[in-house]
C-alpha positions as CSV (number, residue, x, y, z in Angstrom):
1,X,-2.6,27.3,46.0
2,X,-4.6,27.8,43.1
3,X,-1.6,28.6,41.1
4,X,-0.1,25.5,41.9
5,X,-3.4,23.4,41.0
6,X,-3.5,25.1,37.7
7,X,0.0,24.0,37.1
8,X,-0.4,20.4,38.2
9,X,-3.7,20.3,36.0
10,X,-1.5,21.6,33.2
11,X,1.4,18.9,33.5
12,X,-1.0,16.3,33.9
13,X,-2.4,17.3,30.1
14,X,1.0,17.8,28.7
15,X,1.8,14.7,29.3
16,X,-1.8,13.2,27.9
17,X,-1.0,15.0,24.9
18,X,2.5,13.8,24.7
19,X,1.1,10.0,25.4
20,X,-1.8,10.6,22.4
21,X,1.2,12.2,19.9
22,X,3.0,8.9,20.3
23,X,-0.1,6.9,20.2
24,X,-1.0,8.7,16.7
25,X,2.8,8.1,15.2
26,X,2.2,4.3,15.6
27,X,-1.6,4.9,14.4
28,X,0.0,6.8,11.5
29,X,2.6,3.6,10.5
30,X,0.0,1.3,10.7
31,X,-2.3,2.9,8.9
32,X,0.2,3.6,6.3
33,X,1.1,-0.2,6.0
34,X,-2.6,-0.9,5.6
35,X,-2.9,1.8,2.7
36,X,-0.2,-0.1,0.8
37,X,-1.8,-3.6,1.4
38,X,-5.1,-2.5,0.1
39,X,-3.4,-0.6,-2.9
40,X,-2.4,-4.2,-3.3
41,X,-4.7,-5.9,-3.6
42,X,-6.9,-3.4,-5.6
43,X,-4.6,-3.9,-8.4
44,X,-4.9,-7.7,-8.0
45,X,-8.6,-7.2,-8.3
46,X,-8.1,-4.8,-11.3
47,X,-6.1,-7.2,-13.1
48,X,-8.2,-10.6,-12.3
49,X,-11.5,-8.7,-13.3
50,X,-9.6,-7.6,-16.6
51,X,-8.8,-11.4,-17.1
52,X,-12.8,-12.5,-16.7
53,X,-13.7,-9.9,-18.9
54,X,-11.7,-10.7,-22.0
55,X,-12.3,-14.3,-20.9
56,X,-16.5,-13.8,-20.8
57,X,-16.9,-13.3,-24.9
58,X,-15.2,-16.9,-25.4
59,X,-17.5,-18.2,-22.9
60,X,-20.0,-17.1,-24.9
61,X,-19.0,-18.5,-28.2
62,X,-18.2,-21.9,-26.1
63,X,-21.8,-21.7,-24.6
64,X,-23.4,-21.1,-27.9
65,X,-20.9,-23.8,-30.1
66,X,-22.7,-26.0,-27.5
67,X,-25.9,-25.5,-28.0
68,X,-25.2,-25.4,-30.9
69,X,-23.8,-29.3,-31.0
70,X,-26.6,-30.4,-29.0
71,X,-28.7,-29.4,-31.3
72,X,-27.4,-31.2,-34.3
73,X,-27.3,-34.4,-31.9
């Protein structure tokens, strides 16, 4: 009787495992498709924050070739 409780207990946590295995797989895709999106849009970010930076000394000559004209006005 015990024997056969013990083996019951033991299928019953095979097949938990086997349900948390394919459970993980899917976890594993998804998470996999989420890596790649946010690799994405990193490099977006990168390349957008490269733009403002190169942009931000010209904003500053702009900003002080106004003052600059209000000043003669």
């Amino acid at each position: 009787m015990r024997l056969e409780n013990g083996l019951e207990k033991l299928k019953g946590t095979s097949s938990q495992v086997e349900d948390l295995k394919a459970k993980l797989a899917a976890q594993e895709q998804e998470l996999a498709v989420k890596n790649d999106e946010a690799n994405k849009l990193i490099q977006v970010v990168g390349a957008e924050t490269e733009k403002v930076n190169l942009m931000l000394p010209k904003s500053g000559r702009l900003s002080i070739q106004l003052a600059e004209l209000k000043d003669c006005s």
